[in-house]
C-alpha positions in Angstrom: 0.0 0.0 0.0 1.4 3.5 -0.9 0.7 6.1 1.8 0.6 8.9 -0.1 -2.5 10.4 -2.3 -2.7 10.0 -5.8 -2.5 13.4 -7.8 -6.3 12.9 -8.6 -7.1 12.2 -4.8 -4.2 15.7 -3.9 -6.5 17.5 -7.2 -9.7 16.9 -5.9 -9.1 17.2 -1.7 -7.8 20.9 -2.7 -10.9 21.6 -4.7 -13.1 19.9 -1.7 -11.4 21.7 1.2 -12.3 24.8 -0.5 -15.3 24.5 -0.7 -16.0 23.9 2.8 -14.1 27.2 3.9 -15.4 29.1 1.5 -19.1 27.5 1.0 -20.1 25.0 3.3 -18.7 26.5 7.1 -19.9 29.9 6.8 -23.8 27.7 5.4 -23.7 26.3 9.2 -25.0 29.7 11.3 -27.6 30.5 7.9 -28.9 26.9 8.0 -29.4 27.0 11.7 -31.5 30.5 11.0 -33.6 29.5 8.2 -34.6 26.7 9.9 -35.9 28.5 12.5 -38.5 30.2 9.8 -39.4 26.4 8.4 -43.2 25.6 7.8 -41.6 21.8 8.4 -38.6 20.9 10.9 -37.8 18.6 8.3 -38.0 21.0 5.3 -34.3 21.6 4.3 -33.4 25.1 4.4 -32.6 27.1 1.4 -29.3 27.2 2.0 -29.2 23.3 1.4 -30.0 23.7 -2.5 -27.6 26.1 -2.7 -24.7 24.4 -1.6 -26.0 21.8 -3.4 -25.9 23.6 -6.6 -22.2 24.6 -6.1 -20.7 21.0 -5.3 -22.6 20.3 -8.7 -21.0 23.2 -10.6 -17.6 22.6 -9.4 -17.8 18.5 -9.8 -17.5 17.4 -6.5 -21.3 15.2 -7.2 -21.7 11.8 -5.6 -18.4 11.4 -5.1 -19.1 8.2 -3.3 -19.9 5.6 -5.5 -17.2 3.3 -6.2 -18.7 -0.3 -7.5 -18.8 -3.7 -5.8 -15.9 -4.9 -8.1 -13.7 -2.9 -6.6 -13.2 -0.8 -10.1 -14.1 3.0 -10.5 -17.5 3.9 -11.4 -17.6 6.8 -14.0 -21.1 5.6 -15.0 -22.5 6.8 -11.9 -19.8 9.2 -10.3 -16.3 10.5 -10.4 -14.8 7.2 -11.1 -12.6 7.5 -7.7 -11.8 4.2 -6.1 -12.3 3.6 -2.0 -8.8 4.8 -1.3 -9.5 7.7 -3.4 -12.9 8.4 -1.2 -11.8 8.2 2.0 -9.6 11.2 2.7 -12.9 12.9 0.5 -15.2 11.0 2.7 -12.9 12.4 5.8 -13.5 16.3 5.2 -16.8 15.9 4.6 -17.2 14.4 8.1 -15.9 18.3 10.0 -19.9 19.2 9.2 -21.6 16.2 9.1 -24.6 18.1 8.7 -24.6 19.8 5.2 -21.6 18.5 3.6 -22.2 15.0 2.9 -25.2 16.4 1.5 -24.3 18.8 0.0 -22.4 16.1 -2.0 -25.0 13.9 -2.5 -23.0 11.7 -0.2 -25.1 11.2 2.7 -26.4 8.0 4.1 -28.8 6.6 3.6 -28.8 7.7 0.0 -24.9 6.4 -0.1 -25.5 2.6 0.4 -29.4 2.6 -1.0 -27.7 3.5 -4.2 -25.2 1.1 -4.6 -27.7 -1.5 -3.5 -29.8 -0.6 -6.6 -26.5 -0.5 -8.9 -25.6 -3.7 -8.5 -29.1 -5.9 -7.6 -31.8 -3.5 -9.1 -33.1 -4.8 -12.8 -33.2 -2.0 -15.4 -36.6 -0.6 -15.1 -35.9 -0.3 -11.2 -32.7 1.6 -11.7 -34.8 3.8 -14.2 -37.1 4.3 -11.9 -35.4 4.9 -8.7 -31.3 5.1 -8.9 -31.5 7.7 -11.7 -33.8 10.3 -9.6 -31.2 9.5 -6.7 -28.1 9.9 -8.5 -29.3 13.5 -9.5 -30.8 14.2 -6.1 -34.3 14.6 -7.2 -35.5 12.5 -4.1 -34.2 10.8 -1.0 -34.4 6.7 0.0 -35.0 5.2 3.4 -33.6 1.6 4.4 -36.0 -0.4 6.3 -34.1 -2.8 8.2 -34.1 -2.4 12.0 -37.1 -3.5 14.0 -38.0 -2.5 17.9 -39.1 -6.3 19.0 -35.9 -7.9 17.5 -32.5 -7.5 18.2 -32.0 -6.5 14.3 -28.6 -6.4 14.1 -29.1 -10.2 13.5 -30.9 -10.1 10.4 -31.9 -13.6 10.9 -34.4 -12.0 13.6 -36.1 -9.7 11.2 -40.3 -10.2 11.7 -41.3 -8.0 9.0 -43.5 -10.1 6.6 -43.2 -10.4 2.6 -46.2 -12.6 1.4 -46.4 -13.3 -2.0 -50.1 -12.9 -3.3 -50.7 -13.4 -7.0 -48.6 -10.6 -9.1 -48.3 -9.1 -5.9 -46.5 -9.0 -2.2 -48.2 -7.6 0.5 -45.9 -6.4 3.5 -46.4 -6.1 7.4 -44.4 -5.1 9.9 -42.8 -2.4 12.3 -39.7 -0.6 11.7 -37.8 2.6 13.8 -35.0 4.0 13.4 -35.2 4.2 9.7 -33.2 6.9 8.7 -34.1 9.9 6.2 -37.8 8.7 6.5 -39.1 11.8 7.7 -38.1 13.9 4.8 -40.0 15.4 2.7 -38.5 14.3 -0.6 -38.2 10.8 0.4 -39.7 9.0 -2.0 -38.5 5.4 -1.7 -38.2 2.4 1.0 -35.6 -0.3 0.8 -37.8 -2.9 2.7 -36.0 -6.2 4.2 -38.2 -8.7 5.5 -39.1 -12.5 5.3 -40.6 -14.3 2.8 -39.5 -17.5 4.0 -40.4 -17.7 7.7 -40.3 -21.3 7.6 -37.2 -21.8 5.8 -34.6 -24.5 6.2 -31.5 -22.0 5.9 -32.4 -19.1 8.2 -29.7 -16.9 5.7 -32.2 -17.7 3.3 -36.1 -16.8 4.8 -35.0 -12.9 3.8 -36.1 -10.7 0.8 -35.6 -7.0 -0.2 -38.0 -5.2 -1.3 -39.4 -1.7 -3.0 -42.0 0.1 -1.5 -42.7 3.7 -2.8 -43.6 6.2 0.0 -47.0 6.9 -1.3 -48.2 2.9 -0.8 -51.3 2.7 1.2 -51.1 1.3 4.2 -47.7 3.0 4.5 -47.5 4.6 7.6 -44.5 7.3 9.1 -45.6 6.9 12.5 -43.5 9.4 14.1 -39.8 10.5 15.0 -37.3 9.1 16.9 -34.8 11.0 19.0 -31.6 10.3 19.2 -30.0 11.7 22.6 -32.4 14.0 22.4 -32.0 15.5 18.7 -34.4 14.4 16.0 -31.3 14.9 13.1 -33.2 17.2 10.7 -30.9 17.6 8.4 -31.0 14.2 7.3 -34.6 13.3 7.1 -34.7 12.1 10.7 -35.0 8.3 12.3 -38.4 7.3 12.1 -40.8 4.7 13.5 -42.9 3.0 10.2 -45.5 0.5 10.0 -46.0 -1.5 7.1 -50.0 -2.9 7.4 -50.9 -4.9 4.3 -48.9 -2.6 1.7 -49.3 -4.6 -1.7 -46.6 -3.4 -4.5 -46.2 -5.1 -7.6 -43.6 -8.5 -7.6 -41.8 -6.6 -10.1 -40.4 -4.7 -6.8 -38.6 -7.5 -5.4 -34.8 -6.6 -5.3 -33.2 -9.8 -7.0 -34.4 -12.9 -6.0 -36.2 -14.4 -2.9 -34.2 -15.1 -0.4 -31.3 -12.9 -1.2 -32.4 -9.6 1.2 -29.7 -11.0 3.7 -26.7 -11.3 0.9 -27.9 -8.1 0.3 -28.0 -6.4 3.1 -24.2 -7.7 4.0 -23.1 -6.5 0.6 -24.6 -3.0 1.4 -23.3 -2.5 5.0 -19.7 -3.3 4.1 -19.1 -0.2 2.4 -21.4 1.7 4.8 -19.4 1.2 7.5 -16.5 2.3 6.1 -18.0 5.2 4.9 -19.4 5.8 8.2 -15.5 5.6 10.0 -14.3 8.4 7.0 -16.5 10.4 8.4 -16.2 10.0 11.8 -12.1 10.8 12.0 -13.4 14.2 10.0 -15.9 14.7 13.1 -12.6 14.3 14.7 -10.6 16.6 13.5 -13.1 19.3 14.1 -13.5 18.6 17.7 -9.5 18.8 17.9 -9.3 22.1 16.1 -11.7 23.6 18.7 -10.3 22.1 21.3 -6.8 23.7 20.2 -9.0 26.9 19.3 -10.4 26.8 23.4 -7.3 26.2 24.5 -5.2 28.8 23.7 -8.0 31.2 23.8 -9.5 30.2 27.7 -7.7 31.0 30.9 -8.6 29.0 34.1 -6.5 29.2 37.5 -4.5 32.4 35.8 -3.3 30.5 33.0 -4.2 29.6 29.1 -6.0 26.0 29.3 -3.1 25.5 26.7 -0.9 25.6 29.6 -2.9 22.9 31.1 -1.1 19.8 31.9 -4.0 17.4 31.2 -5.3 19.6 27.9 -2.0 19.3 26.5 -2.6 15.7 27.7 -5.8 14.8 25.7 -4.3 17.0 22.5 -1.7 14.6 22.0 -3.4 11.4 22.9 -6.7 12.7 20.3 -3.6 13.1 17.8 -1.8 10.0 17.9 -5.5 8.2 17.9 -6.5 10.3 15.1 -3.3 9.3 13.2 -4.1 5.5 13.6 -7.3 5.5 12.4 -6.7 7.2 9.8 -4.4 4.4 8.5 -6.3 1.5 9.7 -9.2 3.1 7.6 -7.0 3.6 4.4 -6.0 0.2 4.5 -9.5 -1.3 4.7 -10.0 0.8 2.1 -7.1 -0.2 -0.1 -8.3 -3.8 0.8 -11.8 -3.2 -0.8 -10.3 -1.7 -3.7 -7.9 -4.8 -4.2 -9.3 -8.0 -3.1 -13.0 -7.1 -2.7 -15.7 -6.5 0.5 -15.3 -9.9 1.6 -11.5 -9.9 1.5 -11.5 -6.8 3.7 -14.0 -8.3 6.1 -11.7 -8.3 9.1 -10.7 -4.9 8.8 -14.2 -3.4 8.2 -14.5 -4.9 11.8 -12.0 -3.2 13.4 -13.1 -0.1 11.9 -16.5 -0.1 13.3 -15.3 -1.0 16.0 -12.1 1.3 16.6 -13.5 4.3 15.3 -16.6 5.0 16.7 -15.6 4.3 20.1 -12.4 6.4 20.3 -14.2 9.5 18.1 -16.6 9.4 20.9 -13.7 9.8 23.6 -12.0 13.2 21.7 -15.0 14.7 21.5 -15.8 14.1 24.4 -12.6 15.6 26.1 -13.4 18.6 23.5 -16.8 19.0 25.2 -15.1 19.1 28.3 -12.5 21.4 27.3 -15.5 24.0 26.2 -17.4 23.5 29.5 -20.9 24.0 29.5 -20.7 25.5 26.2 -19.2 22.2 25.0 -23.3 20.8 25.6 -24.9 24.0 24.1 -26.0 24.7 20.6 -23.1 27.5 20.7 -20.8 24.8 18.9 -21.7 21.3 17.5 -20.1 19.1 20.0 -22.7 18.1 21.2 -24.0 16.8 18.2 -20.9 15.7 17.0 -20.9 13.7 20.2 -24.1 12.1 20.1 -23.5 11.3 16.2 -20.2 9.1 17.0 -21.5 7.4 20.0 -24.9 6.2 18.0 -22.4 4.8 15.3 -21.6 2.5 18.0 -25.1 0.8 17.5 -25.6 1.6 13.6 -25.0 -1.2 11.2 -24.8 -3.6 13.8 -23.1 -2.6 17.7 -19.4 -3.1 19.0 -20.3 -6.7 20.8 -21.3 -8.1 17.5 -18.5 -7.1 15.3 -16.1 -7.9 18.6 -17.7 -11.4 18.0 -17.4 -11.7 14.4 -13.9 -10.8 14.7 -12.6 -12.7 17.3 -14.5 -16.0 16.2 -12.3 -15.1 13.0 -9.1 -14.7 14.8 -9.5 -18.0 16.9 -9.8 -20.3 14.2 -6.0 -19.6 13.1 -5.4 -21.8 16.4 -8.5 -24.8 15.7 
């Protein structure tokens, strides 16, 4: 692995970080006023279609998608490959509010639309990818379920039942991200239409259910320490009660939804750790920022033993995550998803969990303005620690791994 960026990686990181001074930083304090004035908390403000409008003039468009072959995808973005993304994926994560969508880079968009690229038919890609790809409307995936412990998708109660030229679904869903926004138009649906079956890995099925179905119902909002994440279409409960869509919506065949859904969540997670060592570096640079700027006991916090303490440490943590996360990534890009596997575990589990520590000591650093709206610590902090429990929690990728790890000695 080479550790330094290619010149079209150097190219477009210049291009990307300058838009984020100049565009996307100075959008935070107007976003946060305009959606003040909102008829909808979960209209996006009109700052949002601006910035979106700029990324799209200057290239930097779904940057993102990178296909499961591990070969650049011009077809459907910038042809970068993961290695290429991530230190992309990275910046975007310092406002992890408006950037990733200002990209067309946000999840669940992200992983919805490489689902589609590679297991969608034609007429579904027509139909649904295209309008994503150009941000026309936004995707939900409907996976996680409030009786089961979802992150085993062998649990999943939702109900797929085949009815003629027809399935009808029912079930109950939360924590389906992007749902409550207004231009979602489209739910990824994984449920079982094989309850019965022999091969539990096999009772699963995806499936696509537009918005508008009757008997589709967005129940309501879930917080999420508190904040109900408007910028990204919010985490909502939704209850599926004898929707009926044509068969023609079933993604690939029955009982693939749980090939699927692994194929998708590889690449999510990964996506997800970019991010998080941006949200990272932010909370470093105004930790630094607080330091030399507060004095406490009739000195600089700067000159604070145990600042300069957790500076260092969020450095040299910073600095190995980085590299752990461009090797998983070099990984993907060489010997696929599944020869990565091990390392997309450590990831997810590594990065989350130490992101929420340095923010953490950044809150601290601010005080009680570290848990105001003043700065977004605070929701920088409750973003990395929920990571810990998206796409499956630490315990079951510390399983997973170490199950992996003890078979070199069987």
């Amino acid at each position: 692995m080479d550790f330094a960026y290619d010149a079209r990686t150097e190219e477009l990181r210049a291009r990307l970080l300058a838009f984020m001074d100049e565009h996307v930083y100075p959008a935070e304090a107007v976003a946060h006023e305009q959606r003040a004035g909102l008829a909808s908390p979960w209209d996006e403000p009109p700052v949002v279609a601006e910035l979106k409008a700029e990324a799209r003039r200057q290239g930097l468009w779904n940057l993102f998608f990178v296909d499961q072959h591990s070969l650049p995808d011009e077809e459907y973005g910038a042809g970068l490959t993961n290695l290429q993304y991530a230190p992309l994926a990275e910046i975007t994560g310092r406002s992890p509010q408006l950037a990733p969508t200002a990209l067309n880079c946000a999840a669940p968009d992200t992983g919805n639309m490489e689902l589609l690229a590679e297991f969608a038919d034609e007429a579904q890609k027509k139909q649904w990818l295209e309008p994503l790809l150009a941000g026309e409307i936004r995707s939900a995936f409907a996976m996680t379920e409030p009786e089961v412990a979802s992150s085993d998708a062998t649990n999943i109660e939702t109900r797929i039942r085949r009815d003629g030229d027809s399935y009808v679904i029912d079930g109950r869903k939360w924590y389906i991200s992007g749902a409550m926004h207004p231009d979602c138009r489209i739910f990824i649906v994984m449920g079982k239409t094989d309850p019965d079956g022999a091969d539990p890995r096999r009772q699963q099925s995806m499936i696509l259910v537009p918005r508008d179905t009757p008997g589709v119902e967005v129940r309501r909002a879930m917080r999420v320490y508190g904040y109900e994440d408007h910028y990204h279409g919010g985490h909502a409960e939704v209850v599926f009660d004898g929707v009926r869509v044509p068969a023609a919506n079933l993604i690939g065949e029955e009982g693939g939804g749980f090939a699927i859904a692994q194929a998708r969540l590889g690449p999510g997670r990964i996506h997800h750790c970019m991010r998080l060592i941006g949200m990272a570096e932010r909370a470093v640079e105004l930790m630094c920022r607080r330091a030399v700027s507060r004095t406490a006991f009739g000195k600089p916090l700067a000159q604070q033993g145990v600042v300069r303490n957790w500076i260092a440490d969020a450095r040299v943590t910073i600095e190995q995550l980085r590299l752990l996360v461009l090797k998983t990534a070099w990984l993907m890009d060489t010997v696929g998803n599944k020869g990565a596997h091990a390392e997309i575990q450590a990831i997810k589990i590594a990065t989350p969990r130490a992101v929420v520590d340095i923010v953490d000591k950044a809150v601290q650093a601010h005080g009680a303005g570290g848990v105001s709206q003043d700065f977004p610590l605070a929701e920088l902090w409750a973003a990395a620690r929920t990571l810990r429990l998206a796409d499956g929690p630490d315990e079951v990728h510390q399983r997973s791994l170490a199950r992996r790890e003890l078979k070199k000695y069987l």
